[in-house]
Each structure stands twice: as C-alpha cells, then as structure tokens.
N, C-alpha and C positions, 0 to 999 in steps of 0.2 A: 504494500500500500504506500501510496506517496499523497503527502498530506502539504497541505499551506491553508497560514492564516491570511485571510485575507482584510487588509486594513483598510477600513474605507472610515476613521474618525468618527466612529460613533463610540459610546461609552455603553449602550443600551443592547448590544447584542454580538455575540461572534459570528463572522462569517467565516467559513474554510470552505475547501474545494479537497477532494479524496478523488484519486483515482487508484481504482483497484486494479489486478493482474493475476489470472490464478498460475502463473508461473515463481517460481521459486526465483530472485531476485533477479524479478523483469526491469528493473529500473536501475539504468547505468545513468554517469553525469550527465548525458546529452537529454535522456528522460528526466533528469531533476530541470535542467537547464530552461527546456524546455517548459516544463510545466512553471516555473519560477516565471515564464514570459506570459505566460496566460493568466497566473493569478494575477501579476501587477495589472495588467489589460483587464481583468476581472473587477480586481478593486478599484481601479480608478470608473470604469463603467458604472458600478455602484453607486461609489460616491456621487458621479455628476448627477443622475437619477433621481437619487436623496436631494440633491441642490435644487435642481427643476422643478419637484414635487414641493419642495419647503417655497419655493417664488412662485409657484400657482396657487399655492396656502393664501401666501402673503395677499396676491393681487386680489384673487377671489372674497378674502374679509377686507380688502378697501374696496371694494364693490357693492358688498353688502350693506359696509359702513355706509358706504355714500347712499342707497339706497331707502337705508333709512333716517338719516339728516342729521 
C-alpha cells in the first residue's frame, strides 16, 4: 500500500489518497514518485474547491443580505 496525506489547510478533516497493489512490494521510487505528483495535484485541486465554495458562500449571503435591506 502506498499512502499520502494530503494537505489542502484545513484543521477540520484529513484527507489521504491509498493506492493498493496485491503484489508483494509493487511500489519502487518511480511509484512513490509518482504518486507524490498526484497527491500534491490532488491537494492543491482541493484546496482551490474549498476556496470557490467559501467565495460563492461569501457572494451568495451579500445577496441575500442585500435582499433583505
């Protein structure tokens, strides 16, 4: 099994990524390597996500606010 945390700055949750292999030690450096390139691609995917979601928060209650005066 090859494992990473994935850091996307939140305090409130872990994220990882597992990739399994039913071979007895399928994962040589070029497989950590590799996978090390997709978590970071992984995490920062997340995190922008989280950013997006928290500015359509944001807009959506001055919307509302404005709506109701």
């Amino acid at each position: 099994m090859l494992s990473f945390r994935l850091h996307t700055g939140s305090t409130e949750s872990l994220d990882g990524r597992n990739t399994y292999s039913r071979t007895v030690e399928a994962f040589d450096e070029d497989a950590f390597l590799t996978g090390l390139f997709i978590a970071t691609q992984a995490s920062l995917a997340i995190s922008r996500a989280k950013v997006e979601n928290l500015e359509k928060a944001l807009a959506t209650s001055r919307e509302i606010g404005t709506a109701i005066g």
